[in-house]
N, C-alpha and C positions, 0 to 999 in steps of 0.2 A: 504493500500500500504506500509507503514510504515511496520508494522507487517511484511510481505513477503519478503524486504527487510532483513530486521534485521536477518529474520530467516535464507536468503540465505549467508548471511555472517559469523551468528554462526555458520555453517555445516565447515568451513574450521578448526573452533579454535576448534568444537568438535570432529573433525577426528583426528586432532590434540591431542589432549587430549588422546584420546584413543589408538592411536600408542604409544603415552608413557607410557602411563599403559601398554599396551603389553608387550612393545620393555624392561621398569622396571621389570617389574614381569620375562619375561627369563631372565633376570639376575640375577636377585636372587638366581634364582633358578638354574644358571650355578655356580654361586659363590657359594652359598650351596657345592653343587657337589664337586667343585676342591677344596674348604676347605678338607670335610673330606677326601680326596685322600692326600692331601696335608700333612695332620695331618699324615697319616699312612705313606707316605716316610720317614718324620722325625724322626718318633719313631719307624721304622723299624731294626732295630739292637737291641731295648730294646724288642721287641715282638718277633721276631728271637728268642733269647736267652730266654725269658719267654718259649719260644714254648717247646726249648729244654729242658729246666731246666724240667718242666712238664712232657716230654717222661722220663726223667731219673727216675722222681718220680714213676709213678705208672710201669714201667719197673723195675726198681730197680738197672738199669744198666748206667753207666756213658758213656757217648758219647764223641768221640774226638773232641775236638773245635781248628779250626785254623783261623787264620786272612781270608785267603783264602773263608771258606768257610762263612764266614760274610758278606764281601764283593762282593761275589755270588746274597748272599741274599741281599742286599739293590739295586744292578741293575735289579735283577728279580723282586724286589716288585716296583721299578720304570715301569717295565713293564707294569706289572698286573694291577697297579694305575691306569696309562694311558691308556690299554685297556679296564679295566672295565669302566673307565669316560666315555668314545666315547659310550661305550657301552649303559650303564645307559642314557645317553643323548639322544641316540636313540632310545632305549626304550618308553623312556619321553617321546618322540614329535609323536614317532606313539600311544602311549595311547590317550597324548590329539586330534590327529586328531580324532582317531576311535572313542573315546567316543562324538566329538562335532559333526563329521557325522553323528553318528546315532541316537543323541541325550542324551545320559547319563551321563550326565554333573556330575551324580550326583555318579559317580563311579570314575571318574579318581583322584580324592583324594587317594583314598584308593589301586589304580593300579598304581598309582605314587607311592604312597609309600611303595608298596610291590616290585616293578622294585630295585629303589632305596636301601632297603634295602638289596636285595638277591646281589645285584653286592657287596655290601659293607661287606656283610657276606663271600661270594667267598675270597675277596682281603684279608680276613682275615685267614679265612681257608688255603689259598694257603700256608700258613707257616708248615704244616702240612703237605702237600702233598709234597712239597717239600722237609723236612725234608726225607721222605719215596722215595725219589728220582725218585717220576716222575715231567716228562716236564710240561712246560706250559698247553698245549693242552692236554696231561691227564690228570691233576687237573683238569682242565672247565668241562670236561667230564665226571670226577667222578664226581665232585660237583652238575653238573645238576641230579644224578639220587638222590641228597637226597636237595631239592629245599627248604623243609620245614626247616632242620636247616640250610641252607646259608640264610634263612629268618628270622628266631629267632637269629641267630648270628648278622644280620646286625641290628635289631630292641633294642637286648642290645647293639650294639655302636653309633647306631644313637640317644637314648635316654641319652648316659652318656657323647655324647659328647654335649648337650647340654648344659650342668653342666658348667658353668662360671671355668675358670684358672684350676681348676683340673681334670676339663673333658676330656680335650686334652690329658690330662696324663694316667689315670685312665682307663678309656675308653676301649683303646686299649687294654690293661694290662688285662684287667678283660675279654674280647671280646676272648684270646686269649687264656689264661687258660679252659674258656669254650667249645670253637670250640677246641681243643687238646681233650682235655675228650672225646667228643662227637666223633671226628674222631677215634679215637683210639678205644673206645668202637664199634662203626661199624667195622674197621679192626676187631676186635677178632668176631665179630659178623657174617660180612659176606668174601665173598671171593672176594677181592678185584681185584685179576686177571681176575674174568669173566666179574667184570665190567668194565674194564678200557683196552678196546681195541685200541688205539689209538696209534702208536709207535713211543718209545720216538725218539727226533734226540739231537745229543750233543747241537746242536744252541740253542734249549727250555731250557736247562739247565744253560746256560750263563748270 
């Protein structure tokens, strides 16, 4: 009796228990998330101008820089941040349902981590497309038809920003030199107009 007892009262402190492992572990993993968005608002204006610096290089041509168009860029990559976060986040929570429905517990590591990294590679990319003056909504568009490097892209800044103090720095910097190359060499590669059907409005550009 003892026993049955005992056992019927640990079920409250072990339900217990395990809402807060839950309720811990999504947070984490929401604070993961708005960290690295957070890291790229900040250093938005150093990766801007990285982006540009980089078109002038392998272009060979110097680009007009104004206050104007900087501060363009740091309310759009507040967008992007924001939208890719919500995004990535819901990504997240339909991996983990569909993988613990149907039982494959043993893949949503690996689909969380590809979610996560592709949004992270986009928000980085979008310096890029932006520079090439499309909208919001034609970056996302371009971007999805080349999925593998918005995945390689977010995989080198998700690894450098785990780098203690110079990570945060470094990171982005390097993430963004890269994705520039990569974009740039697809512009001369393919034709950008057939793919990016989506038309611009001035409000994506704000």
């Amino acid at each position: 009796d003892n026993l049955n007892i005992n056992s019927v009262l640990d079920l409250p402190l072990q339900a217990a228990a395990l809402a807060q492992g839950v309720v811990s572990e999504n947070y984490r993993v929401f604070f993961d998330s708005s960290y690295k968005y957070l890291v790229l608002i900040v250093m938005e204006l150093i990766i801007f101008q990285v982006a540009i610096r980089t078109i002038e290089i392998v272009k060979g041509k110097k680009e007009v820089l104004t206050v104007g168009l900087f501060a363009r860029a740091q309310v759009r990559m507040i967008k992007v941040a924001a939208m890719n976060f919500v995004l990535e986040n819901i990504g997240t929570f339909i991996v983990h349902a569909v993988t613990g429905l149907l039982g494959f517990e043993f893949l949503d590591g690996p689909l969380v981590f590809f979610v996560q990294c592709f949004f992270l590679g986009h928000t980085i990319m979008d310096n890029y497309n932006e520079i090439q003056q499309l909208g919001i909504k034609e970056s996302y568009h371009f971007s999805k038809h080349f999925p593998g490097v918005s995945f390689g892209i977010g995989v080198v800044l998700y690894v450098l920003l785990l780098i203690p103090i110079i990570g945060p720095l470094v990171g982005p910097i390097a993430a963004c030199i890269a994705a520039t190359l990569v974009m740039y060499q697809l512009d001369v590669d393919k034709d950008r107009a057939s793919i990016v059907t989506t038309p611009s409005t001035e409000s994506e550009l704000v």
